[in-house]
C-alpha positions in Angstrom: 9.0 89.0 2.7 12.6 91.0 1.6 12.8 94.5 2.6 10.9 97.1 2.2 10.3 99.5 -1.2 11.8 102.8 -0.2 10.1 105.4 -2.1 10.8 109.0 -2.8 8.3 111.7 -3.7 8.6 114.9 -5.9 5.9 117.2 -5.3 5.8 121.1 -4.9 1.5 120.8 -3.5 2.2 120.2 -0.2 -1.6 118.3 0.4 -0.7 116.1 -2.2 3.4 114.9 -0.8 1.3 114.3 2.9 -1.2 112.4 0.8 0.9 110.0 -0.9 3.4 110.1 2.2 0.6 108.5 4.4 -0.4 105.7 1.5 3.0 105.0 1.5 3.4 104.9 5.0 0.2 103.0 5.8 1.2 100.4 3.2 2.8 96.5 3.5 6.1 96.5 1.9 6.6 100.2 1.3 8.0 103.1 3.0 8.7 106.6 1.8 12.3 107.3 2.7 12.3 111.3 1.7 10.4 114.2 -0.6 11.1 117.2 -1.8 8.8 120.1 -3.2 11.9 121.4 -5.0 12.5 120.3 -8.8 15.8 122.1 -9.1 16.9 120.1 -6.6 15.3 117.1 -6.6 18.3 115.2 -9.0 20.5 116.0 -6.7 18.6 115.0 -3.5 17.1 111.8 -5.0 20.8 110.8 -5.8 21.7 110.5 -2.2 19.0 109.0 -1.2 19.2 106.2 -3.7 15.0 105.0 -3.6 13.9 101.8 -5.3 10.9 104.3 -6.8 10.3 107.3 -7.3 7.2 109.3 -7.6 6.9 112.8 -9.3 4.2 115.1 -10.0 3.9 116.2 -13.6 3.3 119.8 -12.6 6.5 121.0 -10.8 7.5 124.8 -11.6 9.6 125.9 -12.7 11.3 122.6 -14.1 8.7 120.2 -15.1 8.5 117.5 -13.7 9.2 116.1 -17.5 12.5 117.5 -17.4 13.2 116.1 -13.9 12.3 112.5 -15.3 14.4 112.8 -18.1 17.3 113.9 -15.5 16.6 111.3 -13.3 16.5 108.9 -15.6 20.1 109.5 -17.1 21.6 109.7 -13.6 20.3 106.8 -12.4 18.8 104.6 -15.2 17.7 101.8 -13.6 15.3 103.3 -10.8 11.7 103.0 -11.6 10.1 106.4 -11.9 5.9 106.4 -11.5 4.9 110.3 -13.2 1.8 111.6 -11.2 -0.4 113.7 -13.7 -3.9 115.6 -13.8 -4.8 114.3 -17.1 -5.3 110.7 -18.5 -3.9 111.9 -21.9 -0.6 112.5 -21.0 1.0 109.0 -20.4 2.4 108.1 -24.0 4.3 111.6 -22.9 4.9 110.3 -19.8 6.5 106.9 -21.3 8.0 108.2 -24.1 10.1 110.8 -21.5 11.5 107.2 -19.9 8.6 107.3 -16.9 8.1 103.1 -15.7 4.3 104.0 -15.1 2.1 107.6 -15.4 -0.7 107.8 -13.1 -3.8 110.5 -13.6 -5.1 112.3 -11.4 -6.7 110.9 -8.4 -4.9 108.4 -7.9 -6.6 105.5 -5.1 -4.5 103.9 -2.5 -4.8 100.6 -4.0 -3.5 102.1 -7.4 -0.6 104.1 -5.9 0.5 101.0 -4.0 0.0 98.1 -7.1 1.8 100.3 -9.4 4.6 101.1 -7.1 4.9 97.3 -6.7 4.6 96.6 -10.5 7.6 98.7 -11.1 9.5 97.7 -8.6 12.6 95.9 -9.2 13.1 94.8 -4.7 12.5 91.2 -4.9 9.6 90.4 -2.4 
């Protein structure tokens, strides 16, 4: 197997970043390499970092997490970007903002991890 998946998270509820943090963490192939619960500064911080995926919740304040998809997206076109939402009807949004996957609320372990490896672009 190549290396790992690094992924980043964007999430201002801090039960939900440790959440996902420790699915990530538990899970073959993946790694989280950095979050933030900071949407104002998340373009800038994600940039650095430079993650294969990364995950953002829906419902940041006070920049949505909308607009920080459609930042990310210009900045760094290429890196798949999984939206994290708390209703089902909002991924033809979430696409249609340039989001790879959208993922309603809860999300399972086994979900989280097959869609961060769907939309990955590592070669395992």
């Amino acid at each position: 197997m190549g290396s790992k998946i690094d992924v980043f998270i964007i999430d201002d509820d801090i039960q939900s970043r440790q959440y996902f943090q420790a699915i990530i963490n538990k899970g073959d192939g993946v790694r989280c390499i950095g979050s933030t619960s900071s949407g104002e500064k998340a373009v800038d911080i994600v940039i650095t970092a430079y993650p294969d995926v990364v995950l953002i919740d829906y419902a940041l304040y006070p920049i949505s997490g909308f607009e920080v998809l459609v930042q990310l997206k210009q900045e760094m076109p290429t890196v798949p970007i999984i939206l994290l939402g708390g209703r089902a009807n909002l991924a033809d949004k979430a696409r249609e903002a340039g989001a790879d996957a959208y993922l309603p609320m809860p999300i399972t372990p086994r979900t989280l991890i097959d869609t961060i490896f769907a939309v990955s672009t590592v070669n395992h």
